[in-house]
Structures are given as C-alpha cells and as structure tokens.
N, C-alpha and C positions, 0 to 999 in steps of 0.2 A: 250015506248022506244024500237028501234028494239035491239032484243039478241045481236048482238056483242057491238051495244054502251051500254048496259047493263054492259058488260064482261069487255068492255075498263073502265067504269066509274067502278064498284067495284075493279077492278084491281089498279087502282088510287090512290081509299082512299086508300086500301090495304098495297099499299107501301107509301102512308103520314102516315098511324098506324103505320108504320116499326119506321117513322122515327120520332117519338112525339115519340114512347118506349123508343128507345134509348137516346132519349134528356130528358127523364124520365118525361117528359108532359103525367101523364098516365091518366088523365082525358078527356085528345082528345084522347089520343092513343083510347079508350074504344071508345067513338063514330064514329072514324070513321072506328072502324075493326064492328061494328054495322051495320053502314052506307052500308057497302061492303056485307056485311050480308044479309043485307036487298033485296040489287040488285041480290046475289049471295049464297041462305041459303045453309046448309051444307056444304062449301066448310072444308074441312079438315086444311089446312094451317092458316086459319083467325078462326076457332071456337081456334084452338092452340094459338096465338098467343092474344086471347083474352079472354083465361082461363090465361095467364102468365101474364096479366095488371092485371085484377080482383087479383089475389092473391097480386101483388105489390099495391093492392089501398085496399088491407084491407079487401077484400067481397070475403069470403073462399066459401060462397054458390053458389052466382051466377059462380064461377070460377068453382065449384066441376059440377055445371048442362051444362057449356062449356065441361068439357073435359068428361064429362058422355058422350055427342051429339058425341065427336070422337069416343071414345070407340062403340059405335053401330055400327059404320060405320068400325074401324078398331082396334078390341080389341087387339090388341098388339103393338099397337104405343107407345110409349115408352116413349115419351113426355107427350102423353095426360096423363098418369098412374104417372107420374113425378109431373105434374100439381093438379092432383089430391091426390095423398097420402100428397102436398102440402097444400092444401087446407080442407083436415082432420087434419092437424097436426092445423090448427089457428084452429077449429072448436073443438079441444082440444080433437078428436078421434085416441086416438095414436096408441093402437093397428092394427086399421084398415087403418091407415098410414103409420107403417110400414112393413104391407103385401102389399101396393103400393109400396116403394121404395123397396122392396125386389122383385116385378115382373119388375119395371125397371132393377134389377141388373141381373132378370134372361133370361130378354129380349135380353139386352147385346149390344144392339146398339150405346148406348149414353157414353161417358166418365165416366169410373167408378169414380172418387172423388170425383164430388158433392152429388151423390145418397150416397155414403157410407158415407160422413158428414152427410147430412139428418139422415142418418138410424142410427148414431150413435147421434146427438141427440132428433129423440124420443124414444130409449132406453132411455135417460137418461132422459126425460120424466115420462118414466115409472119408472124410478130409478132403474134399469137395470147400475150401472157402468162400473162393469165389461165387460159386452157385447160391453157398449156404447165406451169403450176403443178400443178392437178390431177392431170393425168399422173404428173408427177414424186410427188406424194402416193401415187398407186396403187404405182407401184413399190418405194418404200420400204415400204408395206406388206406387198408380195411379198417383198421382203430389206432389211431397217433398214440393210445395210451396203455397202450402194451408194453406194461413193463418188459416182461420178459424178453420180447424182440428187440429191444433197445439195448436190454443187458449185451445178449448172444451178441447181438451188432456191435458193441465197444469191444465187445471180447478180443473178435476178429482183426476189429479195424488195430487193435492196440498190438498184436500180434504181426500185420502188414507195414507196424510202426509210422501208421498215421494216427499219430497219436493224440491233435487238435480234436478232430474229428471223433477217435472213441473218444474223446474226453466229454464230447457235447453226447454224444448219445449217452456215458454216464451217469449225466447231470439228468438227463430227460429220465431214464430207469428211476432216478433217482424222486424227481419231482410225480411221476405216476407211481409212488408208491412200494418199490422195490425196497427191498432190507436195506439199511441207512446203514449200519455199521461196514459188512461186507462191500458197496459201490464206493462208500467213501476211500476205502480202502484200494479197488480199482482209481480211481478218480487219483489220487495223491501218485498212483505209479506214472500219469500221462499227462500230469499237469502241478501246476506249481502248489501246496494245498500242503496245507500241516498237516506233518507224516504221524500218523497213528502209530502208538510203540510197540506194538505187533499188529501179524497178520490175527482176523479174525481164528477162535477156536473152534469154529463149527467150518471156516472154510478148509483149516489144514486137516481136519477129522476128516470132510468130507472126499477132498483130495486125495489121500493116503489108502482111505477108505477102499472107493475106487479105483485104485492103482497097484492095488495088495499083490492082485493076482500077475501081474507083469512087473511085477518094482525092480525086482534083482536083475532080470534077463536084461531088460529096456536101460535100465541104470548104467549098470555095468557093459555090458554089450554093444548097446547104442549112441550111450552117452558119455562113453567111457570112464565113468566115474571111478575116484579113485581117489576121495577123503577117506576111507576105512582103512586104507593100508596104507596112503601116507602119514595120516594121524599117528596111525599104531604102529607106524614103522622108525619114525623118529623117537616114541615114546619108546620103544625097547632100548632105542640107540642110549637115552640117556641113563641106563644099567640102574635101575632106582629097585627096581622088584625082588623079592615076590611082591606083591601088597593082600594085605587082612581081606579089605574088601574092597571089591570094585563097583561103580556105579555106570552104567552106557545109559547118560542119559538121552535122550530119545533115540532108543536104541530102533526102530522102527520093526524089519523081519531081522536082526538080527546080524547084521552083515558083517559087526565089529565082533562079536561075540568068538568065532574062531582064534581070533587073535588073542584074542583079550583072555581067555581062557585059561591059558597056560603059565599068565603072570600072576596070579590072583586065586585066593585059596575059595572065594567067593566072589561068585557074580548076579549085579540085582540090572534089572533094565526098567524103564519107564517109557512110556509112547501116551499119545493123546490117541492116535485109531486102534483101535480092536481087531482090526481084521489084521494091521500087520502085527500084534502080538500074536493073534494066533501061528504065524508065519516062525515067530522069534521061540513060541513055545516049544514048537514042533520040531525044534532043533536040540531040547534035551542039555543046553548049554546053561542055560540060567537057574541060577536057585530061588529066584523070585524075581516075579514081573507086574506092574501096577499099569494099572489106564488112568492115567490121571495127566493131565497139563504141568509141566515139569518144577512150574515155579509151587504153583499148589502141593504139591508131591515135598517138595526138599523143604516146603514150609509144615507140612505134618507128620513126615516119618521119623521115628524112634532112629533108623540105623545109622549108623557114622562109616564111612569110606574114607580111606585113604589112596584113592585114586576115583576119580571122575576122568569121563571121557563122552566128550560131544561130539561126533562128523557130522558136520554139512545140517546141522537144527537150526544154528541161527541166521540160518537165510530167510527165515519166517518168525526171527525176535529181532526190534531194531532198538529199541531202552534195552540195555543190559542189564542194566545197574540192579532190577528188582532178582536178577537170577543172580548175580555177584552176591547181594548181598544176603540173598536165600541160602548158600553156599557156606557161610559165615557157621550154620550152625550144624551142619553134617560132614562138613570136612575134618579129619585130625590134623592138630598141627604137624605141619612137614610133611602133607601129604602132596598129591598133584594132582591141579587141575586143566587139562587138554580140550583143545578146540581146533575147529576149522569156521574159518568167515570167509565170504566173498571180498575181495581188495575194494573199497571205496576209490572212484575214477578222482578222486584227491587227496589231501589231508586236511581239506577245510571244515567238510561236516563230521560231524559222529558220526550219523550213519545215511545212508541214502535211498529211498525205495525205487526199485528200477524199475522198467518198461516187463520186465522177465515177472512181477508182485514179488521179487527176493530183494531183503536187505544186503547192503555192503557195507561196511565196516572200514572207519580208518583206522592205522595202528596209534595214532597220538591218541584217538580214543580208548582202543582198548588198554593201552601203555597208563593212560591216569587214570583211567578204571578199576584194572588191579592194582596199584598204589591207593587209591580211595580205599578198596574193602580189603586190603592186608595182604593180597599176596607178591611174593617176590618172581621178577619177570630170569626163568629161566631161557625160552631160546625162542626164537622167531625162524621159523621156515616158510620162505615164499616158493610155491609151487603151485602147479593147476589142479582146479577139483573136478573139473570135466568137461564134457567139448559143449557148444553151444552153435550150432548151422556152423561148425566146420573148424569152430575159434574153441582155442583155450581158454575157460572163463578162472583166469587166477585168484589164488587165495593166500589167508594167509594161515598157520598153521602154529598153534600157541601155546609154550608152555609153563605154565606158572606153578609154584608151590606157596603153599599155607603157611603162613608166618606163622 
C-alpha cells in the first residue's frame, strides 16, 4: 500500500476507535486503534487512546505496556502517566500508582480533579484517610461538581463518624449527579432520612464481589466472625434433624455449608455475587447454587425446604416482611427457619440503618413478624456476630418453625 493510503487508512480506523470509545463499544474501539497501529506503529495519539480502551475493558497490563510505548517516545505526557498509574491501580500496585498520578499532577497539563480523585483513592487503598481526604478537597476545588470526590469524601468522613458533614458531601454527590438510589442509601446511615428497605443490589453485589478473594481469612481471622457456627450451633442444639432439604440462604463462599452438611440429605445455597458462589462451588458441598437476590429466588423456585438458614444477610435487609412472606411458599410445614440480625440499639424502631450501611433489627419486631407470616417462635439466643474496632457487635440469633 503506497505511504499516504497507508496514513489515509490508519487515520480512518483511528477516528472510527474515537468513535466505538465514545459509544463505549471498547472491544472495537481496541481493534481498530490496533488496526491503525498496525498501518501506523508508534503513533503517539492511537498507543494513548488505546492504553484508555485497555484500562475501560479490564486488561490493566496490556494498557500499562501501551502507555509504557508513549512514555519512551514522550516521558512527560501526561496522559500516557494518567493511563498508566491507572492501570497499576487495577493491577493492585498502589504505591507505584500513586507516584503516577502524582507526576500527572506535577506535569500540570491535564485538569487537576480527576488526577487528585484518583490520588485520593489509592491513598485510601493504602489506607491512608487522612491524606485520601485532602486529595479529595484538591479536586473539588479544581471542579465543586465532582461527584465522585464528594462520594469518596462522605465515604470517609462517615467512617471518622463525622457524620454531619458526610452527610452534606452526600447530598452534594447527590445533587451533581451521582446514582440516587445507592447515596440515598449512604445519606439515611448519617442522617435522619427515610430508611430504604434494603441495601441497594448492585451495592451488596458489588461489595461481596470485591471482597471474594479475602472474605473468609478477613471475616473470620480479623473480625472474628462467628454467625456460621453460632447459628448452626444452637440449630444442632435443638435435635430437629436430619432434614429433606436444606436452604443457606445467602450462603455467600460458603462458610455454613460444612455445618450444614451433615444434618441434611440435600443442600441448595443462593448469593446475589458470583464470585463468592464461585468460592461456595469449589467447596463440592452443595447440590445446587443460584445467583439470584434471595427474595426473587424463594419467589420462583419449584424446591421446598424444610430447613432454611440465614448468617449475618440481613444486615443488608431492613423490611423483612417481603422475605417472611417469600418463605410462606417454599417452607414445609414444621420445618425451620434460622437467622442471625444485628440487636437494634432499642426496641422502638423495626429496624435501624447504622453509620456501619448494616441494618439492626429489634426483637418486638422480628417477634410480630413471625406471628404475622405463621411461624411459631422457638428460641432466641443473644450472642456477638463479630468484633467491630475492638467491640462486640451483638446479635440476635432466631429460631422459628412453620406452622
């Protein structure tokens, strides 16, 4: 191909990548800044623009070895440094991520607000708050209408239990456009605000999500968790088994399932994250596992249980009543249903959103609860579910049968 129809045809794809990025099609975007590549290597404008796909499609290496290729060519581009402290932050090297966004901010070319969010959260990566706050103060100084910095900021501030103050950077996330469902949802943990009857399902997906790979060690090791074996330890005490089948619902990776095992000729488990199913599969314990939201799940399965078992889920449902009454049509008479709740700090409300985004639960509640949807209240065990900066966060531990 003569050099200019070369120059014409990568100049082409060049600007169809522009236009696949922006319509967020980043899997053509990626082939054809490739394609243009191909016609035209090293161009400077197309390795950039196809370090920013690679990071939007998840592949932090191939992105980090695009904007390495700028940097040879132009070590202070500011993007390509952008791109790259990017693409160490997914690759979970945050130190050396934030010596990239810290040579964007010294470069000085680019809009300071997005580099100083970045840099403020992988401080907060590193667990760095303090710092990660400051950050976040720079950037909203560069643009007040930065959602995100306002979010990351309530985050913190709600965490440090000043909780006025996240509350008003909530509102601000809020008012520049931030997701209305999930802030509302922060906003009602730090301030007076009618409580939503759960936590968002894309926040506890996304949660769990990311937390797959640490859940059990961090859980149990550091937060001494211990709703799976006080649940299942009282539930043995009351000699009711074997049972037909059993349900863990939100069984998460898994961690009731050794227990549970043994009393039950069949066991099914249910999660809203996938990654901890994958955790709960790979344990060989269940005979069936669903991704689905629990209330949706018991409102479309064929199977019937005569034992259900929840630890430590409804600290992220604060209406029960729609999963009581979900329960109505896959339980068998006389079977049992077991939980664990956080103690409500009274018995005035149903239930309470804390500063922690977990429900608490009072017993008068759960007590005409199960009298509302038919079950008979066999035992109440108050015990701690796990430590909290050093405290016991007590619970209570519930068990009812099927009328």
């Amino acid at each position: 191909m003569p050099p200019q129809d070369a120059f014409e045809k990568a100049r082409q794809l060049f600007l169809d990548g522009l236009q696949a990025f922006q319509a967020q099609r980043y899997a053509a975007a990626e082939q054809l800044f490739q394609s243009s590549l191909a016609l035209l290597p090293g161009r400077v404008s197309t390795l950039i623009n196809l370090a920013a796909t690679q990071v939007k499609l998840g592949r932090p290496q191939d992105a980090l070895a695009a904007a390495e290729q700028v940097l040879a060519i132009e070590p202070g581009h500011a993007d390509a440094w952008f791109h790259k402290a990017t693409a160490l932050s997914q690759l979970g090297h945050h130190q050396a991520a934030l010596a990239g966004y810290e040579e964007v901010l010294k470069i000085g070319t680019l809009p300071a607000a997005e580099p100083w969010c970045r840099h403020g959260q992988t401080l907060q990566a590193l667990d760095q708050p303090e710092r990660a706050l400051a950050s976040y103060d720079r950037a909203l100084a560069a643009d007040p209408k930065l959602a995100q910095a306002w979010s990351n900021r309530g985050g913190i501030l709600r965490e440090m239990h000043r909780h006025e103050e996240a509350a008003e950077a909530f509102r601000q996330a809020l008012a520049h456009g931030a997701d209305a469902e999930l802030h509302r949802y922060y906003l009602a943990s730090v301030s007076p605000q009618p409580l939503p009857p759960t936590a968002p399902a894309q926040y506890v997906e996304t949660l769990f999500d990311d937390y797959a790979d640490d859940f059990d060690a961090h859980l149990v090791d550091v937060l001494g968790y211990r709703a799976h074996s006080t649940l299942v330890g009282h539930l043995a005490g009351l000699n009711r088994g074997p049972y037909k089948s059993a349900l863990d619902m939100g069984c998460g990776t898994g961690l009731c399932a050794p227990l549970l095992k043994p009393m039950t000729r069949r066991l099914a488990g249910v999660d809203l994250s996938s990654l901890m199913l994958e955790k709960a599969r790979a344990l060989h314990l269940y005979d069936e596992l669903a991704h689905a939201d629990i209330v949706a799940h018991l409102r479309q399965t064929d199977a019937r249980h005569d034992l259900v078992v929840s630890a430590d889920v409804f600290i992220y449902v604060g209406d029960l009543d729609p999963v009581f009454a979900a329960l109505e049509a896959v339980m068998e008479p006389g079977g049992l249903f077991c939980f664990s709740a956080e103690c409500a700090s009274s018995e005035r409300p149903d239930f309470e959103l804390l500063p922690s985004l977990r429900y608490a639960h009072s017993e008068r509640y759960l007590r005409a609860l199960a009298e509302r949807r038919g079950f008979d209240w066999l035992r109440l065990v108050r015990a701690p579910i796990r430590e909290d900066q050093r405290s016991s966060i007590p619970g209570l531990y519930v068990y009812l049968q099927r009328r």
